[in-house]
Backbone as JSON, one array per atom type, in Angstrom:
{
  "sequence": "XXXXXXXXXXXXXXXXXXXXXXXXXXXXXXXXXXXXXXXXXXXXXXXXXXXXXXXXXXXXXXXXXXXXXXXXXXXXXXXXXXXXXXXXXXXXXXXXXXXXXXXXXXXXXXXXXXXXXXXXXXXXXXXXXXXXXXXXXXXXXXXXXXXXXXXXXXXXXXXXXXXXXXXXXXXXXXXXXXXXXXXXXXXXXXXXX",
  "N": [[0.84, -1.18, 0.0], [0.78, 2.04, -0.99], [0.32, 5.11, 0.23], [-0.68, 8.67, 0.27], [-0.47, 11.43, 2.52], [-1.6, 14.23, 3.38], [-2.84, 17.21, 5.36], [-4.73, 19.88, 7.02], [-5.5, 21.43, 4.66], [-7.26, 23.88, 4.26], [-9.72, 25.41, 3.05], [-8.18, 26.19, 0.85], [-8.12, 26.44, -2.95], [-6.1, 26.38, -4.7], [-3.92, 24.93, -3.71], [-5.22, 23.04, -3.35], [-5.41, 22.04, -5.8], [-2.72, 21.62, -6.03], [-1.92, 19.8, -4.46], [-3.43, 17.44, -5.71], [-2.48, 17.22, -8.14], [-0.2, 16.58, -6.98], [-1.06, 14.55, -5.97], [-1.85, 12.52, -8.1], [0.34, 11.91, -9.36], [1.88, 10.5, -8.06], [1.15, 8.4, -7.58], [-0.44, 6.73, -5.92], [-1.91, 4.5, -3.5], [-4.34, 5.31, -1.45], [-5.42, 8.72, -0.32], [-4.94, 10.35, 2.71], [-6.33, 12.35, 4.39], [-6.01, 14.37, 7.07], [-7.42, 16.21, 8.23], [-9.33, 20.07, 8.9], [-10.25, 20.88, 6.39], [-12.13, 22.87, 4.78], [-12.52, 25.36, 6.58], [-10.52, 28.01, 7.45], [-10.33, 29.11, 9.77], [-10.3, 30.97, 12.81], [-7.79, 31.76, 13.9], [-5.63, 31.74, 11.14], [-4.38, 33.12, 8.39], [-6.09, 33.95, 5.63], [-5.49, 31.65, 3.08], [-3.8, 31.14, -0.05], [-6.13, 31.5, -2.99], [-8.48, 30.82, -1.68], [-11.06, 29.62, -1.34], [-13.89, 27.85, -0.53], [-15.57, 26.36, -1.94], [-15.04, 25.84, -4.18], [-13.0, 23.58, -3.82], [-14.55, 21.97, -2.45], [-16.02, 20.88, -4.58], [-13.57, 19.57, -5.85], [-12.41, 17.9, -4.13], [-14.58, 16.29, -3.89], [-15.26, 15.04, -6.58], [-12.51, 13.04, -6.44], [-13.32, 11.28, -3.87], [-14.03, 8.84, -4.05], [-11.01, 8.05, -3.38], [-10.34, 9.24, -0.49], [-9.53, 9.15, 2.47], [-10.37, 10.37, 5.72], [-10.12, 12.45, 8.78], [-11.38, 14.15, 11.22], [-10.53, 17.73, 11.83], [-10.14, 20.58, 13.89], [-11.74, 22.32, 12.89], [-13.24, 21.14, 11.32], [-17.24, 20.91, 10.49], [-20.57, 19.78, 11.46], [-21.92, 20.73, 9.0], [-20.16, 20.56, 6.56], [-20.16, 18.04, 6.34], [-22.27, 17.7, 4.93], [-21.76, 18.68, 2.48], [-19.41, 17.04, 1.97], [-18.67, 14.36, -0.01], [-17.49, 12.19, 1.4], [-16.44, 10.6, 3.96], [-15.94, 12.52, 7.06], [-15.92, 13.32, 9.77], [-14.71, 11.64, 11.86], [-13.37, 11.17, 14.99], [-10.22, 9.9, 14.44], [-8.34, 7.68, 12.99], [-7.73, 4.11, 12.6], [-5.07, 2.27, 11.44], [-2.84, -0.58, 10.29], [0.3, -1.08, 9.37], [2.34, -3.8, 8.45], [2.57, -5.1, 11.21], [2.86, -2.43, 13.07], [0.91, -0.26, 15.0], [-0.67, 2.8, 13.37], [-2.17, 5.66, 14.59], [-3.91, 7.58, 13.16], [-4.95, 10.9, 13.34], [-6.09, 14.44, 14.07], [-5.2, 16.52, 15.98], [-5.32, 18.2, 17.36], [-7.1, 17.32, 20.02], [-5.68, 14.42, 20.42], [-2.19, 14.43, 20.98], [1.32, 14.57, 20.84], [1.32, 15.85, 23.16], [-0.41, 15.28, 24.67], [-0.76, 12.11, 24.38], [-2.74, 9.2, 22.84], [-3.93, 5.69, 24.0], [-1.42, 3.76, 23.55], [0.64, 1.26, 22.35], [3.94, 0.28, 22.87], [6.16, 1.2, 20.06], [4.0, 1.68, 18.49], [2.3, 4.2, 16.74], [1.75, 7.35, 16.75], [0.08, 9.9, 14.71], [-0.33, 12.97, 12.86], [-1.76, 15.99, 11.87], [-2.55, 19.38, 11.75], [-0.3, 21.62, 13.61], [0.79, 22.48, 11.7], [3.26, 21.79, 11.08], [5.65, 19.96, 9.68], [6.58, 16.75, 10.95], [8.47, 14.82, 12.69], [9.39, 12.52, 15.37], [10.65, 11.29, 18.76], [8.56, 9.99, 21.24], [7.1, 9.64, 24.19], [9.06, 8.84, 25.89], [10.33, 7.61, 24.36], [9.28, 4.91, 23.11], [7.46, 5.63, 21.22], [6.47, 6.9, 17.77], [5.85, 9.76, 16.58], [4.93, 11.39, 13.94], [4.25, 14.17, 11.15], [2.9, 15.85, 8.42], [3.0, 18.15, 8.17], [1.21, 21.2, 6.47], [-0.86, 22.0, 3.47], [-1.38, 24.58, 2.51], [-1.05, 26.19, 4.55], [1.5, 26.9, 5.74], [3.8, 26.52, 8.81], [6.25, 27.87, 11.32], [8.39, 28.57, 9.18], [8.56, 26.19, 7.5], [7.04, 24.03, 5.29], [4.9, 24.29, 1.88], [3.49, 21.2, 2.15], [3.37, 17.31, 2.16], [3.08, 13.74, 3.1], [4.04, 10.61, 2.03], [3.49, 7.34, 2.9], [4.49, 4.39, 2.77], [3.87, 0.48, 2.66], [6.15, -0.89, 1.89], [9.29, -1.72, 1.05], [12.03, -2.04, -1.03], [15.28, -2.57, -1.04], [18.67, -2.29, -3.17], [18.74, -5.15, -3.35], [17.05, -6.52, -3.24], [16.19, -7.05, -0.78], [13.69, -6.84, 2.15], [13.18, -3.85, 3.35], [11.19, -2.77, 5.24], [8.73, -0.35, 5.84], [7.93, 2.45, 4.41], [8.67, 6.42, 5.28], [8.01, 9.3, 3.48], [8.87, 12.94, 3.41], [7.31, 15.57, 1.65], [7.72, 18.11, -0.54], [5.13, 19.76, -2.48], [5.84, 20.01, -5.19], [6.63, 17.78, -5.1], [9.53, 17.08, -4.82], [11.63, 15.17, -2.31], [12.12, 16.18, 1.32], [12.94, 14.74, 3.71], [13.59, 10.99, 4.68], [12.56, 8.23, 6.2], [12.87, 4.77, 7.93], [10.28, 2.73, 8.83]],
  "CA": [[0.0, 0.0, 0.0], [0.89, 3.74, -0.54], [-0.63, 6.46, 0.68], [-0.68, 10.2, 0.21], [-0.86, 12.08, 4.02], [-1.97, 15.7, 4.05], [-3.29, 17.62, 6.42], [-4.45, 21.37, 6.9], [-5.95, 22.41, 3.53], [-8.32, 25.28, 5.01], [-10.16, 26.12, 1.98], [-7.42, 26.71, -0.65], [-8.65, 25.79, -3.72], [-4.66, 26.45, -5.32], [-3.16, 24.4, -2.74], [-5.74, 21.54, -3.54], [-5.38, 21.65, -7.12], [-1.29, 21.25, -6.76], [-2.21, 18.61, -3.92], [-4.4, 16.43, -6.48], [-1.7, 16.66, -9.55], [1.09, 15.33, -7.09], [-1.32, 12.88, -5.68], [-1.77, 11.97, -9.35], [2.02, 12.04, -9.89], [2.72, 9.69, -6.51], [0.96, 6.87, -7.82], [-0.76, 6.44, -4.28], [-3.99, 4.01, -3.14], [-5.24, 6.53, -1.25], [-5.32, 9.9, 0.14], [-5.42, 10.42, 3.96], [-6.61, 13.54, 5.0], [-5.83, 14.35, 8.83], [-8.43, 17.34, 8.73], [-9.01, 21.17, 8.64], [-10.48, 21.08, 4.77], [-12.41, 23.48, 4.4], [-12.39, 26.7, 6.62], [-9.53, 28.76, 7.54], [-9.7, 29.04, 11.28], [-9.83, 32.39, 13.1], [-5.89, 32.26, 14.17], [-4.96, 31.75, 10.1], [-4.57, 34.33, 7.33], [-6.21, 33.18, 4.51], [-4.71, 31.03, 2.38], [-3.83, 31.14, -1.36], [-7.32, 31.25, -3.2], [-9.07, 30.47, -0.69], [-12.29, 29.28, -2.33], [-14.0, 26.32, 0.33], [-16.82, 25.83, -2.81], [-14.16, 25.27, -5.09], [-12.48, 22.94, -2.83], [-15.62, 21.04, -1.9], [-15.57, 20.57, -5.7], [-12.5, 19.28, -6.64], [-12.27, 16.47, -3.63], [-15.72, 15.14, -4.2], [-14.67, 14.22, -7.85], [-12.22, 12.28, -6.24], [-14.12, 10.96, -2.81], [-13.45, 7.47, -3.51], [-9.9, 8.12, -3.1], [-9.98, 9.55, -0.16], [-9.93, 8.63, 3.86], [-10.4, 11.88, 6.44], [-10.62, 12.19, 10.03], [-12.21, 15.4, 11.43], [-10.07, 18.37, 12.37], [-10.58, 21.28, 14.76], [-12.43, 23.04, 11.58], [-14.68, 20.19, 10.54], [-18.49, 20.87, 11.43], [-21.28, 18.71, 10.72], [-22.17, 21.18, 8.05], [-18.9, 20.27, 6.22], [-19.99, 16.66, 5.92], [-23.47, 17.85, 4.07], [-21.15, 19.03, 1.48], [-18.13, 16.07, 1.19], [-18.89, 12.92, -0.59], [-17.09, 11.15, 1.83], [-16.69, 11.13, 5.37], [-14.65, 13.21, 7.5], [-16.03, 13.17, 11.22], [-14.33, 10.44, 12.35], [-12.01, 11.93, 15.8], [-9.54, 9.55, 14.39], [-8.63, 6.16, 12.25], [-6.21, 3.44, 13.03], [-4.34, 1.55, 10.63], [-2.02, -1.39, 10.57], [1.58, -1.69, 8.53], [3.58, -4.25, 9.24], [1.87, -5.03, 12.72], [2.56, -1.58, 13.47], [-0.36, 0.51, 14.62], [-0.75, 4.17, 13.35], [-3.32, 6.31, 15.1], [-4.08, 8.96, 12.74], [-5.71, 11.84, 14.13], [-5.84, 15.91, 13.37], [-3.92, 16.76, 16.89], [-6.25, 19.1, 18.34], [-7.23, 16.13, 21.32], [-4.55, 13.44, 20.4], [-1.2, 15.03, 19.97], [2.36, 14.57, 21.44], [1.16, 16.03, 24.66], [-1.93, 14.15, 25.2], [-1.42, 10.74, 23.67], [-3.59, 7.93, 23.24], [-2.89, 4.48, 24.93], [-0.23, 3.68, 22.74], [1.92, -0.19, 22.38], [5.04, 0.47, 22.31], [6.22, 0.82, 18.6], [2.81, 1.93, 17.96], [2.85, 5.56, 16.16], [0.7, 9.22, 16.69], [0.56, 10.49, 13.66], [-1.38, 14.01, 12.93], [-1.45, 17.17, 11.49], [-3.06, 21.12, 12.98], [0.49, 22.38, 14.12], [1.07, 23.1, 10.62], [4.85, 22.01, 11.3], [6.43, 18.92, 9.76], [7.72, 16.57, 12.54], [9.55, 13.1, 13.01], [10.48, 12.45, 16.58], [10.19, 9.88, 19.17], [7.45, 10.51, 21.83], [5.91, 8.33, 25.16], [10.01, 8.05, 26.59], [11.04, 6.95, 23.27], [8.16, 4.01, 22.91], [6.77, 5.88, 20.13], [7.12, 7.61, 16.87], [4.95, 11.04, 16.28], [4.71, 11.84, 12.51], [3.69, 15.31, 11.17], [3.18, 16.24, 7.23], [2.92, 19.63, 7.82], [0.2, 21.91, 6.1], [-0.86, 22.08, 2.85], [-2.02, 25.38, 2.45], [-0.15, 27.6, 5.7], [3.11, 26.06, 6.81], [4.38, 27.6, 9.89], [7.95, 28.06, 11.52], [9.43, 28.24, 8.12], [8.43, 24.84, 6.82], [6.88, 24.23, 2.86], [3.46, 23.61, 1.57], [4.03, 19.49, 1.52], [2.52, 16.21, 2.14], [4.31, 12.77, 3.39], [4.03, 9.48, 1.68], [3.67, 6.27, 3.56], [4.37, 3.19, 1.83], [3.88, -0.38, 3.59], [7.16, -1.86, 1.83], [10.19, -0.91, -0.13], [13.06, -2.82, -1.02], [17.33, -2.19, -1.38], [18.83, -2.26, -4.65], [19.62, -6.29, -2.97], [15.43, -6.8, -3.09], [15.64, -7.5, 0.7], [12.68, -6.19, 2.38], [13.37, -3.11, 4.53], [9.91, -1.96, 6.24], [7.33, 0.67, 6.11], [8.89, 3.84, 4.72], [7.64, 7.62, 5.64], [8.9, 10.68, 2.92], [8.31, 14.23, 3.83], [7.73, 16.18, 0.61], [7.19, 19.58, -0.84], [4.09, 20.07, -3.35], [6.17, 19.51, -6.21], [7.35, 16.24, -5.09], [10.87, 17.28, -4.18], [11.99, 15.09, -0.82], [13.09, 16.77, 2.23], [13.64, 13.56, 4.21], [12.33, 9.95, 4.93], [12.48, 7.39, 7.66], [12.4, 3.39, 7.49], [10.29, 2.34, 10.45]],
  "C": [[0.88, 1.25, 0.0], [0.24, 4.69, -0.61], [-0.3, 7.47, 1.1], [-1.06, 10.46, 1.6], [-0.6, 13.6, 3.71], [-2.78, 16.49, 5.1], [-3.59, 19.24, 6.71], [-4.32, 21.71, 5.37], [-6.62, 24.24, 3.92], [-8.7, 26.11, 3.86], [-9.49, 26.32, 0.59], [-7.61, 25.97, -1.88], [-6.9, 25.52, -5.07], [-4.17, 25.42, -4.85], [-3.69, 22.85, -2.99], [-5.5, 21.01, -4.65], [-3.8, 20.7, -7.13], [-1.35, 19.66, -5.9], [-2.34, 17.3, -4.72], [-2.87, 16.38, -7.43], [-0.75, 16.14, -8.34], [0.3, 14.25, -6.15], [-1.53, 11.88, -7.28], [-0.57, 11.02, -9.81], [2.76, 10.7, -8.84], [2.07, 8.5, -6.95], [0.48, 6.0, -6.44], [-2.09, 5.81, -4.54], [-4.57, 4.44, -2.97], [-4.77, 7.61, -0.45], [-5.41, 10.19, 1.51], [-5.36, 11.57, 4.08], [-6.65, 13.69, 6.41], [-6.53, 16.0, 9.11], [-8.26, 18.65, 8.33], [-9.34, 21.44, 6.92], [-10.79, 22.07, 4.39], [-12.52, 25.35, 4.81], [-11.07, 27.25, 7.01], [-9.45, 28.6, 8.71], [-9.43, 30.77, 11.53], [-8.27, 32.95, 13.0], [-5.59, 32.11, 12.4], [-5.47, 32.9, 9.18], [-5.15, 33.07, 6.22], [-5.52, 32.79, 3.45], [-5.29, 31.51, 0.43], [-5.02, 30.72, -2.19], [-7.97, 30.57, -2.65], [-10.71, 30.6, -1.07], [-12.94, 27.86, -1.93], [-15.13, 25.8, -0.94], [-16.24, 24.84, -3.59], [-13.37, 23.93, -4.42], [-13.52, 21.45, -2.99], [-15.5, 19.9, -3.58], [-14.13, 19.66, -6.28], [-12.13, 17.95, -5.64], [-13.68, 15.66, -3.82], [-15.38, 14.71, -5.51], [-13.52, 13.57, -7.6], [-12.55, 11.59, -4.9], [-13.77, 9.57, -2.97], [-11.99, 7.22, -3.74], [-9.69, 8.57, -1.73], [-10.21, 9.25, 1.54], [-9.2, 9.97, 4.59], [-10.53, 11.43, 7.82], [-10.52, 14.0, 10.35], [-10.97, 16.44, 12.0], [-11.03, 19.39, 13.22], [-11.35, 22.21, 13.8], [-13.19, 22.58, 11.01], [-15.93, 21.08, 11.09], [-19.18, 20.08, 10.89], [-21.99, 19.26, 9.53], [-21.63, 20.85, 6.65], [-19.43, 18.72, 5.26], [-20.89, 16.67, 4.92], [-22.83, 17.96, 2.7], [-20.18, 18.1, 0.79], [-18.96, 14.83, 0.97], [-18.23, 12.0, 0.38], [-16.82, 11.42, 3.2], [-15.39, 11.78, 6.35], [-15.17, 13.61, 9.13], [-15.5, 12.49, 12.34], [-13.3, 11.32, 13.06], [-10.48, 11.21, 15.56], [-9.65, 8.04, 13.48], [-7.16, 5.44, 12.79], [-6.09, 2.78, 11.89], [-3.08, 0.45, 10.45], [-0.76, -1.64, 9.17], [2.58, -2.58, 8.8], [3.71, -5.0, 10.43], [2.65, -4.11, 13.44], [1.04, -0.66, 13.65], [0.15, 1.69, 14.47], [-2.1, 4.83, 13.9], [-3.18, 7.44, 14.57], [-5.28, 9.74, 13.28], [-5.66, 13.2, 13.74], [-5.03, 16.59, 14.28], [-4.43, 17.84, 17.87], [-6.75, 18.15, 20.12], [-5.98, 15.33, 21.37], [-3.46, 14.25, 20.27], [0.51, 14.35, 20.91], [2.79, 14.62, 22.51], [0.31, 15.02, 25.43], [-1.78, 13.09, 24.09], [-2.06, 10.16, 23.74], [-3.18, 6.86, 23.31], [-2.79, 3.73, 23.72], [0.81, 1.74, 22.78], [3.26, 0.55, 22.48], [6.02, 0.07, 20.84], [5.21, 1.09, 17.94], [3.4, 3.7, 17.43], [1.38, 6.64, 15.8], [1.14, 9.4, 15.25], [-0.93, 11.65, 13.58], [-0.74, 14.99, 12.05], [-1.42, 18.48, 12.35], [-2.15, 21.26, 13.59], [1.08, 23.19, 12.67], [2.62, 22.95, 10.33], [5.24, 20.83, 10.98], [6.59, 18.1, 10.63], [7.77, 14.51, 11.59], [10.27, 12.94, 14.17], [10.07, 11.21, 17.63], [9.57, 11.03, 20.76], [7.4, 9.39, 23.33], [7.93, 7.76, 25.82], [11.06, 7.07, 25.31], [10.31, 5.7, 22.49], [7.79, 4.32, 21.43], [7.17, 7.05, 19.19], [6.03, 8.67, 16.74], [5.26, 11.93, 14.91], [3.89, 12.95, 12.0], [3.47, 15.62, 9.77], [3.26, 17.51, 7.26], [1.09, 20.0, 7.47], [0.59, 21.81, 4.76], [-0.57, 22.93, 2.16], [-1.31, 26.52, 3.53], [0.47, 27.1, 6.29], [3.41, 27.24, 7.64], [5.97, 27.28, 10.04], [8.92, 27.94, 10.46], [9.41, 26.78, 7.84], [7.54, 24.77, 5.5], [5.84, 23.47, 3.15], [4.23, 21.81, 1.32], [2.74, 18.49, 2.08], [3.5, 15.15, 3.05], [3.27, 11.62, 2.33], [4.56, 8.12, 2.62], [3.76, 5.13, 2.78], [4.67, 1.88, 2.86], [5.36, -1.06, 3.38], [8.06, -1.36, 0.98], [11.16, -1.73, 0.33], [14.43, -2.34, -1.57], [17.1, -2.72, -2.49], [18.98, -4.1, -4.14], [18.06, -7.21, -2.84], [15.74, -7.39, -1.75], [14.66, -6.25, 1.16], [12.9, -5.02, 3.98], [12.48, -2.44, 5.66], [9.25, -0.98, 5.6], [8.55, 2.39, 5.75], [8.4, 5.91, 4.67], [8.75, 8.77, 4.42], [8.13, 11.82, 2.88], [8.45, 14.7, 2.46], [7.37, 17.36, 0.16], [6.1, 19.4, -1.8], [4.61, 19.75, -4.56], [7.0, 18.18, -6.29], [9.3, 15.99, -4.92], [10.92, 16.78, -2.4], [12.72, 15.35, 0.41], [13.7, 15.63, 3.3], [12.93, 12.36, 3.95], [13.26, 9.62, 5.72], [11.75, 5.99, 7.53], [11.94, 3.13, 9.08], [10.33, 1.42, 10.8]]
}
């Protein structure tokens, strides 16, 4: 499996478009959205054409691509409008017999985890900040794509890519691998977990 992780659109109908061509371009199963789609949010400046109609538009023509879980910006108004569902306070997922607990980070986050295995992995968006670090005493990994649409502390409109398997030039099988990337598909790092 690979799968596209963004997070923190907030309306931009620019930001979605370049989204969609490099989910096109990534050759991904599906799309995980970790929330924040459609409005802006008091604390944010509005983002680059910032057009939530247009928006609404352009992921419902792809809806069965895409798996969401609710940010601090969802409402149940939101859902009247998406083809697909995006209320959900969170989804889990298994790679590997790792769990991931994706979430938007507003309840779940780094501070406040949820009861966690060890080797299990937070993963979220709503800081708007990249991350890759270890969490819970070292137990756990806490994964960040950033923002789509309003990167903060000096970090780049991007995405990450999760893929369940990837293999050395030696085809031995190295694990589950995470790449942080900018909008035009340029990678700033990855991480074999």
């Amino acid at each position: 499996m690979r799968l596209m992780i963004a997070s923190d659109i907030h309306g931009s109908a620019y930001y979605t478009e370049k989204l969609l061509d490099a989910y096109s371009g990534e050759k991904c199963d599906k799309l995980l959205l970790l929330g924040d789609i459609l409005y802006h949010g008091p604390r944010n400046d509005l983002p680059r054409e910032y057009n939530p109609k247009r928006v609404i538009d352009i992921l419902n023509n792809v809806s069965s691509e895409i798996l969401c879980v609710r940010g601090n910006c969802e409402a149940e108004v939101d859902q009247m409008v998406l083809d697909f569902p995006v209320m959900a306070e969170y989804a889990v997922f298994y790679i590997k017999g790792r769990m991931i607990f994706a979430t938007h980070g507003h309840i779940y986050n780094e501070t406040f985890f949820p009861k966690l295995k060890k080797g299990d992995i937070l993963l979220h968006g709503h800081t708007h900040v990249p991350a890759l670090k270890k969490i819970n005493n070292g137990e756990n990994i806490y994964m960040n794509p950033g923002s789509v649409s309003i990167p903060k502390e000096n970090s780049h409109h991007g995405y990450m890519i999760l893929e369940d398997m990837s293999y050395s030039e030696n085809s031995e099988d190295i694990g589950p691998v995470a790449e942080w990337k900018k909008l035009d598909g340029e990678v700033l790092w990855n991480y074999t977990l």
